[in-house]
Structure formats: C-alpha cells, structure tokens
N, C-alpha and C positions, 0 to 999 in steps of 0.2 A: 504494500500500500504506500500511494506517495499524494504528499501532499498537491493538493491541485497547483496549477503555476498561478492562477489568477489569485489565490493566497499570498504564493511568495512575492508577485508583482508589487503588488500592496502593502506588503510588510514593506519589501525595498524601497517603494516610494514615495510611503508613509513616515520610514525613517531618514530617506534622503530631507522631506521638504521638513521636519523637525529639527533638522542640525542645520540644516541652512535658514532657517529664521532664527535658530539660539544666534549662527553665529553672525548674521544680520545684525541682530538686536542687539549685541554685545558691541559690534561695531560703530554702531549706532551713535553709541554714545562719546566718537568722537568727533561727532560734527558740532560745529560752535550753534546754538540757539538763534541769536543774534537779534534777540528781542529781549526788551525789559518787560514787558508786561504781554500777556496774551504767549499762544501759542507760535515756537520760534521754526525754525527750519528743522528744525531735529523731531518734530511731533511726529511727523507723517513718516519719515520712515520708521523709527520705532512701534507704531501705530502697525504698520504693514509689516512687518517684520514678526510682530506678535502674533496677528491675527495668520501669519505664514505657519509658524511656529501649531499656531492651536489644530489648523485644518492637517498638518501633520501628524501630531498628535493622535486626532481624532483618527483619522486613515489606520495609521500604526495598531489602535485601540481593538478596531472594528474590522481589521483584517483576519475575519475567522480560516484557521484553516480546515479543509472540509477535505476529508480524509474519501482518497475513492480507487481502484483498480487501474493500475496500467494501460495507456491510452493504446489503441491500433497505430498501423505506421501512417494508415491516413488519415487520423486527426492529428496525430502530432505531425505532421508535413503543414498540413493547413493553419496549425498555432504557431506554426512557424513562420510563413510565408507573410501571416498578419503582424505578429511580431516585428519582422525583418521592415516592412509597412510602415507599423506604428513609430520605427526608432527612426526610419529614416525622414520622418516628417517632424520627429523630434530635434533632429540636427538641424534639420531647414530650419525650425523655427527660432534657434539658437542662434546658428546666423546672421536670419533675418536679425534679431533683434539687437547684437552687437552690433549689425551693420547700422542700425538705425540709431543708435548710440556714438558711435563713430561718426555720423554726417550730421546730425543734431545742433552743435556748433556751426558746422561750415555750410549748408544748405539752408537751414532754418527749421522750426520748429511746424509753420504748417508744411513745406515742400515735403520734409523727411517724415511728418507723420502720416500725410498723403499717402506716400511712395510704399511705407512701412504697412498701414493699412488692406493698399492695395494689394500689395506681393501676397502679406499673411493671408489675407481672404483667398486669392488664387491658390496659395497653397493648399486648402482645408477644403477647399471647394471639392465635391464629389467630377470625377469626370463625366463630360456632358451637360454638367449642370452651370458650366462659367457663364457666365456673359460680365465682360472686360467694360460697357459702357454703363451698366447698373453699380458696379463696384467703383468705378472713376467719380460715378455722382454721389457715391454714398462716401469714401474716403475722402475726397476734397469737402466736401457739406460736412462733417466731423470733425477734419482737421481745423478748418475756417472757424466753427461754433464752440469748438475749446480754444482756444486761441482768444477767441474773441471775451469768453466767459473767464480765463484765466486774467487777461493783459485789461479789460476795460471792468469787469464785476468787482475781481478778487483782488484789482490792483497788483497783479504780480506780475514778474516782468519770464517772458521768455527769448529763447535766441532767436531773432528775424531774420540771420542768417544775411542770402544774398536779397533779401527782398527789403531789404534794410538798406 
C-alpha cells in the first residue's frame, strides 16, 4: 500500500508555501516602515507573508493521506504526463513573473502589468479557448484601473517607466 501522490503533493506544497511565508515574514521585518503614524510600507508584506504562511499551514494540516493499492502502468503514465503538464506551467509562470519584476522599473508599471497579465492568461488559457483580442482589453483595462486606483485614490506613487 502507498500513499496516494495527491497526498504527498500537498504535504510538499503545503510545506513549501509554510517556510516561504515564515521566511517572508521574518524578512519582512527589515524593510524600514517609513511612516510615523498609520500603516508604513512594511504592513503589506508582513500582512501577505502571514496570510502565505497560514494557507500553508492549512494545506500541510488537511493533506490527508489516503492509503490505496498500486496504481496500473496506465494510470501512473497518465499522473505522469499531467504532472510533467502541471510543472511545466509552473516554471512558465515563474518566469513570467521574475520577468515582470525585472521590467517593472524600466517599462513601467501599466506596460509591464499589461504584458504580465496578458502572457499569464495565455498561459493558463485551455487550448482552443484563446482569443488574444479579449485578453488585450481585459489586461490593458486592469492594468490602466490599478494604476489609476493606486497613483490618484491611494496617493501612492508607482514606476511610469517609459510613459513617464
């Protein structure tokens, strides 16, 4: 008898996202505040970092494993083939997301969340189901309306990049 993989998944990435929010939050603490009163720059990632920490946690908790007989070769071929799937969509999305970190400064905060928006949706997208001119209105109309809710609501300032 072996434990199912969809168990060990979940332990593993139950206790991945638990050490990476401890060591978020611990990190956290050294960004300077930079306010005297009210909530400083350091809230929001400690805030994120915690709530990172708990949804780990929980995963970790609730990762029953369920004890069942050796699988045939063609379902473990097929947990496999999904598997192989699921990680390489994991690494895209890693990427993506460094890359959009990386041009953040130097394109600006709506171009590069556009761009960022746009690719991650094309990624996740099921094949067949794209359409490139629904995702361009929906990524630029996002990008535009945080932008606009961060730098003119919240008064806080983002990188404008080259449209600066």
């Amino acid at each position: 008898m072996f434990l199912r993989n969809k168990s060990k998944k979940d332990i593993l990435f139950g206790g991945t996202l638990f050490l990476l929010g401890i060591v978020l939050f611990v990190s956290s603490f050294s960004i300077q505040a930079g306010s005297e009163m009210g909530m400083g720059a350091d809230f929001m990632p400690k805030l994120l970092s915690f709530i990172l920490a708990v949804c780990g946690f929980f995963i970790l908790v609730f990762a029953q494993p369920i004890l069942e007989q050796t699988m045939d070769a063609d379902e473990a071929s097929a947990q496999k083939r999904v598997f192989k799937k699921q990680a390489i969509g994991f690494v895209i999305a890693f990427v993506l997301l460094f890359a959009y970190i990386f041009f953040l400064d130097k394109a600006g905060f709506i171009i590069s969340s556009a761009c960022y928006i746009f690719l991650q949706s094309m990624a996740i997208t099921p094949p067949g189901k794209f359409r490139p001119v629904l995702l361009f209105i929906i990524s630029s109309t996002v990008s535009v309306f945080v932008y606009y809710i961060f730098v003119h609501v919240l008064r806080l300032m983002l990188p404008v990049g080259i449209l600066g």
